[in-house]
C-alpha positions in Angstrom: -173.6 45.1 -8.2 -173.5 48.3 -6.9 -174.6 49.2 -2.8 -176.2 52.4 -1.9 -174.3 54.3 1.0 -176.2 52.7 3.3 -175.2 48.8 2.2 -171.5 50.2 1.4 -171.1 50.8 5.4 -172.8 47.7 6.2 -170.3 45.4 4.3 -167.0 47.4 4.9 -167.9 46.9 8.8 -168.7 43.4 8.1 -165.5 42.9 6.2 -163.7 44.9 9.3 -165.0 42.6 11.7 -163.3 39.8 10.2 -160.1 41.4 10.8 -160.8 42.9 13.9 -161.7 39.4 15.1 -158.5 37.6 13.6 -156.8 40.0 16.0 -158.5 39.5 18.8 -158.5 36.0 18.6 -154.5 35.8 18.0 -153.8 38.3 21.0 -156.3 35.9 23.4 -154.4 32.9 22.2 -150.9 33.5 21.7 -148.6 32.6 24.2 -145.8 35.8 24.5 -145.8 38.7 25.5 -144.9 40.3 22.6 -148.3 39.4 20.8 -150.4 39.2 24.1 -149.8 42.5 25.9 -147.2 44.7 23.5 -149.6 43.3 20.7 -147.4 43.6 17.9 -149.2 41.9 15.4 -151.0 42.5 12.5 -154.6 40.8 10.6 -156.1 41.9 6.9 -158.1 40.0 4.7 -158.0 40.2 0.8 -159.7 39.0 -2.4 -158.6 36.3 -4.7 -156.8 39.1 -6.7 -154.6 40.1 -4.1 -156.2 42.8 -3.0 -157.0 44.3 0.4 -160.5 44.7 1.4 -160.3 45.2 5.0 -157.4 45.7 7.5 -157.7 45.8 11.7 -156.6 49.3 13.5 -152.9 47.3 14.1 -149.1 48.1 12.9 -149.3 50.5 9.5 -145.8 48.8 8.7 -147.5 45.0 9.0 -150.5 46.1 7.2 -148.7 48.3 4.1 -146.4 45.0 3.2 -149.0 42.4 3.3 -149.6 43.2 -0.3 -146.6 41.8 -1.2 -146.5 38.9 1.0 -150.0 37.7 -0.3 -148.5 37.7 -4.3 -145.7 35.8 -3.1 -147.8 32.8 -2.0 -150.6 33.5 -5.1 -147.1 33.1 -7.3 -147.1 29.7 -5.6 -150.0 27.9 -6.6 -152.0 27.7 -3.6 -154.6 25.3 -3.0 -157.8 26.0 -1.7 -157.1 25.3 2.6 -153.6 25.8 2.0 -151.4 28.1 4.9 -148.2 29.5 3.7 -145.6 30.9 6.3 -143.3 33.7 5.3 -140.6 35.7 6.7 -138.3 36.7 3.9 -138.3 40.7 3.7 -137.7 40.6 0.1 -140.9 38.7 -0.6 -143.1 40.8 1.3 -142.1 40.5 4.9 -140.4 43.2 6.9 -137.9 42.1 9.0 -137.2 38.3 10.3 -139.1 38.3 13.8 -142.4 39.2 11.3 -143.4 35.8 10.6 -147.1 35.9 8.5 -149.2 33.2 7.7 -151.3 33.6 4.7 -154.7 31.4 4.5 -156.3 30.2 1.3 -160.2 30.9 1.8 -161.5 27.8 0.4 -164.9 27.6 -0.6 -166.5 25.6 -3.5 -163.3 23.5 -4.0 -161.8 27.1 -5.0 -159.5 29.8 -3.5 -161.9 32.6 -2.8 -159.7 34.7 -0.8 -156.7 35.2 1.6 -156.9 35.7 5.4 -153.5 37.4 6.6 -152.2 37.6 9.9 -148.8 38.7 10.7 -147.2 38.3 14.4 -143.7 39.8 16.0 -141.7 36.6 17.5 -139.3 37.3 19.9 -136.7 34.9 18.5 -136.2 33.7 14.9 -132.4 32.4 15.8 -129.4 34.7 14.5 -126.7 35.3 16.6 -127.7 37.3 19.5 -131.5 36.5 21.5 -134.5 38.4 20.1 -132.7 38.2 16.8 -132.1 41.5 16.4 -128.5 42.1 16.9 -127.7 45.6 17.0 -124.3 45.5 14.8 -125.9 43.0 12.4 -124.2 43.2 8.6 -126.1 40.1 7.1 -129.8 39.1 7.2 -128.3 35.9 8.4 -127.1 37.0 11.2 -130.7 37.9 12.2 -132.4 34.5 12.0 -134.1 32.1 10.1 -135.3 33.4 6.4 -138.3 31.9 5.9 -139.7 31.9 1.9 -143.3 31.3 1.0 -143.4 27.8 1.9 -146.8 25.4 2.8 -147.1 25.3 6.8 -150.0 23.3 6.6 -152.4 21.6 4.2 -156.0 20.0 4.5 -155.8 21.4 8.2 -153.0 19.4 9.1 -149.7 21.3 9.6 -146.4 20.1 7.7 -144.5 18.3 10.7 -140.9 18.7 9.0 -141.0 22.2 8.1 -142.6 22.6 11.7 -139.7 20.9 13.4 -136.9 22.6 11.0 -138.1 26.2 12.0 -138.3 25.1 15.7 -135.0 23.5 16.1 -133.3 27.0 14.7 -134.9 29.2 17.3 -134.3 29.4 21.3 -137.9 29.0 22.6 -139.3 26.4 20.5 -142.1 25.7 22.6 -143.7 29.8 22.8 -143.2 30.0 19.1 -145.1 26.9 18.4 -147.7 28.3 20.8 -147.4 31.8 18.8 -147.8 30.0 15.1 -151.0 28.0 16.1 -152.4 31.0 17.7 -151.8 32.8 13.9 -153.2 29.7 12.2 -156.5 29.8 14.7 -156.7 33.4 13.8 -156.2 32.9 10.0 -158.7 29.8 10.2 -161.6 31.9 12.3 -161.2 34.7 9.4 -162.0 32.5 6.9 -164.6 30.7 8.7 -166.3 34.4 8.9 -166.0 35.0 5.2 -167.6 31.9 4.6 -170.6 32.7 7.3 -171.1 36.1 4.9 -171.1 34.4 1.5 -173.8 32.0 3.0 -175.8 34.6 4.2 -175.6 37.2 1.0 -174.8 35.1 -1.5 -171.2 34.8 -3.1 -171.8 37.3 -5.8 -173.2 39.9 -3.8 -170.1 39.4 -1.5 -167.6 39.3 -4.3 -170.1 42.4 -5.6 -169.3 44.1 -2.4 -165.8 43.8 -2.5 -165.8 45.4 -6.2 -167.7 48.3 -5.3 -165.9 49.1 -1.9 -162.4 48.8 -3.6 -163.9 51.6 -6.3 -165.4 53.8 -3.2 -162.1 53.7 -1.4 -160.0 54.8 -4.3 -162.6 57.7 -5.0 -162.6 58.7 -1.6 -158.9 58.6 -1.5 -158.1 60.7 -4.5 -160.9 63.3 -3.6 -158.8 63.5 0.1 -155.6 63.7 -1.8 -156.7 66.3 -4.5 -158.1 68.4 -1.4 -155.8 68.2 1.1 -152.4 68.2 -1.4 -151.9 70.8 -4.0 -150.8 69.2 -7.7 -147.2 69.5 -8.0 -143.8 68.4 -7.3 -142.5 67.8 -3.7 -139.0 67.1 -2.1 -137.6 66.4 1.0 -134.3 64.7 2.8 -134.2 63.2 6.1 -130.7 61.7 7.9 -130.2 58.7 9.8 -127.4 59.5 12.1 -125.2 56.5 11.2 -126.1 52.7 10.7 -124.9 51.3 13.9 -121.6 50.2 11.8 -120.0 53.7 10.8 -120.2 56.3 12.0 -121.6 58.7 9.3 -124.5 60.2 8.2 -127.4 58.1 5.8 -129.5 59.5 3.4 -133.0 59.8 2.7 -134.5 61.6 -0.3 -137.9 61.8 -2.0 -139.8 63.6 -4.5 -143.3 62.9 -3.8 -145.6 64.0 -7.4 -149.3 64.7 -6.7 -151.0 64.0 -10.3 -154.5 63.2 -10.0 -155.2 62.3 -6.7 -152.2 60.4 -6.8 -149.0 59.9 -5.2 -145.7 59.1 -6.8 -143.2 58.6 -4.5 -139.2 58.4 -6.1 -136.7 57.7 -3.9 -133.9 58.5 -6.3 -130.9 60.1 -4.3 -131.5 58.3 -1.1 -128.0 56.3 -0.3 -127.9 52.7 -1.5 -127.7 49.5 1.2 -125.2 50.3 4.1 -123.2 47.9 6.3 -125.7 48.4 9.2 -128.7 46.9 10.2 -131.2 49.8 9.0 -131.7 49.1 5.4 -135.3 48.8 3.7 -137.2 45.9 1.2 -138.8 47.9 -1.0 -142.6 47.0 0.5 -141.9 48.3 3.8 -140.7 51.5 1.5 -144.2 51.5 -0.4 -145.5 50.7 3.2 -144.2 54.1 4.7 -145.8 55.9 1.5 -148.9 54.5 2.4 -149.1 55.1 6.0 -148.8 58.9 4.6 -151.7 58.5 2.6 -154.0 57.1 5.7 -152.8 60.3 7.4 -154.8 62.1 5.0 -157.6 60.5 4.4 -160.4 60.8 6.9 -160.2 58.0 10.2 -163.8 56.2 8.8 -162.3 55.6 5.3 -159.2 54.3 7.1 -160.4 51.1 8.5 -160.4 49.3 5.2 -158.1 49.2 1.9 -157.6 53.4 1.7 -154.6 54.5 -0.4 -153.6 50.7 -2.1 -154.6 52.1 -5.5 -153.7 55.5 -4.9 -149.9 55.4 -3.9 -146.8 54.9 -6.3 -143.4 54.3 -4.8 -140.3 53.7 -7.1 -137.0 54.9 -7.7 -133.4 54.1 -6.4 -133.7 52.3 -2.8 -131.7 49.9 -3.8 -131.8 46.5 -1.9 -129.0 43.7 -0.9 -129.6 40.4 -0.3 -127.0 40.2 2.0 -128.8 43.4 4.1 -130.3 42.9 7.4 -133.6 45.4 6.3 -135.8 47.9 8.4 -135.9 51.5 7.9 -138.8 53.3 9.6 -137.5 57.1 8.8 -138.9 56.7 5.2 -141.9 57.8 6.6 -140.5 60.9 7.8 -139.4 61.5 4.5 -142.6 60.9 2.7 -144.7 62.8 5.3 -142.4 65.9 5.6 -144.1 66.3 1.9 -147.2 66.2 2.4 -147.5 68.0 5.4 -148.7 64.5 7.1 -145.2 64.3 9.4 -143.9 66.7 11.8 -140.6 67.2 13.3 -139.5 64.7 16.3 -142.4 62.7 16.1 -141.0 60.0 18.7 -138.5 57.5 18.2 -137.8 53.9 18.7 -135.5 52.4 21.2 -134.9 48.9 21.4 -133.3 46.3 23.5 -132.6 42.2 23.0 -133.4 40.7 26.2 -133.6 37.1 26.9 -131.0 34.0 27.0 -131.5 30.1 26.1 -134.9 29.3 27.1 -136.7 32.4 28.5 -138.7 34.9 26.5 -138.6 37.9 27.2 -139.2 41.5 25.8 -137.2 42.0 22.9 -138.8 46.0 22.6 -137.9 47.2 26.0 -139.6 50.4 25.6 -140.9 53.2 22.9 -139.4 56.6 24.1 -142.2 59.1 23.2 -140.6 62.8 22.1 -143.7 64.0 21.2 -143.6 66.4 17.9 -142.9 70.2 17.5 -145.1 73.0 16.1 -146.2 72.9 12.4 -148.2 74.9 10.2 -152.3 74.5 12.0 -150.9 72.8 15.1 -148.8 73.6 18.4 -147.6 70.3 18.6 -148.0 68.1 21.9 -145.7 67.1 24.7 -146.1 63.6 25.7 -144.8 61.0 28.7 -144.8 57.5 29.2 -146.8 55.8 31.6 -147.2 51.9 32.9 -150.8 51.0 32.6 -151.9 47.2 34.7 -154.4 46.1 31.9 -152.8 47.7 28.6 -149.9 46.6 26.7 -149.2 50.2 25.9 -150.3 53.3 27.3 -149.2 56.8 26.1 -150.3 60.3 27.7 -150.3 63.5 26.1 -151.8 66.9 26.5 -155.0 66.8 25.3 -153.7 65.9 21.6 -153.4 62.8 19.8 -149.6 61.6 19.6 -149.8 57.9 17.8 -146.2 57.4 18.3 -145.9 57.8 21.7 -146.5 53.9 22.7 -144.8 52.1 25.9 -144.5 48.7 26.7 -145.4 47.1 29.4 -142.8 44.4 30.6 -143.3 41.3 32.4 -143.8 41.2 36.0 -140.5 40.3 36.6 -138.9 43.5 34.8 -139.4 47.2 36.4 -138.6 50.0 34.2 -139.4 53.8 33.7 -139.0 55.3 30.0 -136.6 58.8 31.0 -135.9 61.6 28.3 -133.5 61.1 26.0 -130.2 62.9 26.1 
């Protein structure tokens, strides 16, 4: 099959839609704060391959590891209707609160797809409440690791595994709420891929999917081969220490454009520290691809942009014994390709809560704006508290993605103030 431009913008907003919807019906049904206002959740769907085909406008760092998360549960047999729950970071998740459920489409008495949905909960156990303690040396001091295990089967959830993870968390009763809310949304997704085979046919969907995957990667290479000159980039970014000691981390990469590609090695960067700010390698190929969807024009975005066209290897050597999440590596990778400019925000975060109360575990994103770069003057940027949004950010008259700010409960009064 092969659609005209016309039926190529029909199915990739079609296939959007799904998505879009998983999200919105997750944020109207979950129960914290954290996915209902802050919204810090996440909702793709891809083929039977493993592939994306369509991602919602939510977290870049959610979306860019899914990959991984959906190969784990394909390496697990799953069975048309089946829901697998995941947390671990070296299997595709990020870090602990992340949990993702990932939905076997089942249609025909076969797997024909994968509806993804991945949701920030405010406690996953660990030592300290919002499991995120802040001089963390182990991923076990963090929470619960969850591997690709069945949460439910024939649309009937597994009651021990259910029980297990709830007894090993401090607000049992939200994060049941949370994880039905994620199965609803993974179950209306699939339900919607169903309603299109039905009304195209399944090879014209399947069709579909083929030819968009091809248009994506041609549109992303042409971006890539105009907007980055061939060659051999480098940069190096610091971390100023890991929360642990109290020196300097390292982050190098030498980004190759060859083709309209991107091959990012991370060779030089410092291995796993003691601290609580190390990164599993697909939230590494994550931040490489959140680069490439910087480059590419916002209507290509929307779907699977830059899964075929981004590479990223070399030396970031993980430990199992790590607590993992690293969010400068996109600082690195940008500072390459011209896609990342100095001080673009930072993130400042805060474990609130005790036995039996959820509450914020992200008190607040401070928003620095960014400096001047080559074709831009940069933009300043404040925080404001907004009554409807879960974040609201205000600049001067430029786009600043970073600059987000959550809105606390009622109960909590705060105002974001420069940093010193």
């Amino acid at each position: 099959m092969t659609l005209d431009a016309i039926g190529l913008q029909i199915m990739a907003h079609a296939f959007a839609g799904i998505a879009e919807e998983m999200g919105a019906v997750l944020v109207s049904s979950a129960l914290s704060p954290n996915v209902r206002e802050r919204r810090d959740s996440s909702a793709a769907l891809f083929t039977a391959d493993g592939e994306m085909v369509a991602q919602a406008a939510h977290i870049p760092v959610h979306l860019g590891a899914m990959p991984e998360a959906v190969a784990a549960v394909r390496a697990q047999d799953p069975r048309p209707g089946d829901t697998f729950i995941i947390n671990d970071p070296y299997t595709g998740g990020t870090h602990l609160p992340d949990i993702t459920l990932v939905h076997a489409i089942a249609l025909e008495g076969r797997v024909v797809g994968y509806t993804v949905v991945r949701a920030h909960h405010s406690d996953v156990g660990g030592s300290r409440p919002g499991s995120m303690p802040p001089h963390s040396t182990e991923v076990f001091q963090e929470g619960l690791v969850i591997p690709p295990v069945r949460w439910s089967s024939g649309g009937r959830i597994h009651g021990d595994l259910e029980r297990l993870i709830l007894a090993n968390v401090r607000t049992p009763d939200i994060r049941r709420g949370d994880l039905a809310a994620q199965r609803a949304a993974c179950e209306r997704g699939a339900d919607r891929y169903r309603e299109l085979v039905a009304r195209y046919g399944r090879e014209n969907v399947e069709g579909a999917v083929r030819d968009l995957l091809d248009y994506a990667e041609r549109q992303a290479r042409e971006a890539i081969r105009e907007r980055v000159r061939a060659g051999a980039y480098s940069a190096e970014d610091w971390l100023e220490g890991d929360g642990v000691d109290d020196r300097d981390v390292t982050i190098r990469v030498r980004v190759e454009v060859r083709d309209g590609r991107l091959l990012c090695d991370f060779a030089g960067t410092d291995s796993a520290v003691r601290g609580n700010v190390n990164c599993p390698l697909s939230v590494t190929r994550s931040a490489a691809l959140f680069v490439t969807r910087c480059l590419v024009d916002e209507d290509l975005s929307r779907g699977i942009v830059g899964e075929r066209t981004v590479a990223a290897c070399g030396s970031r050597r993980e430990r199992r014994d790590v607590a993992a999440y690293h969010r400068r590596v996109v600082s690195g990778s940008g500072r390459c390709c011209g896609a990342s400019r100095p001080g673009a925000g930072d993130h400042e975060q805060r474990g609130v809560g005790w036995r039996g109360v959820d509450l914020l575990r992200n008190v607040g994103w401070w928003a620095r704006g960014f400096g001047t770069g080559p074709g831009s003057f940069g933009c300043s940027c404040r925080h404001v508290q907004h009554p409807k949004h879960a974040y609201r950010s205000v600049g001067d008259g430029a786009s600043n993605p970073c600059a987000r700010i959550c809105v606390a409960p009622e109960q909590w009064r705060w105002r974001s103030v420069p940093r010193r």
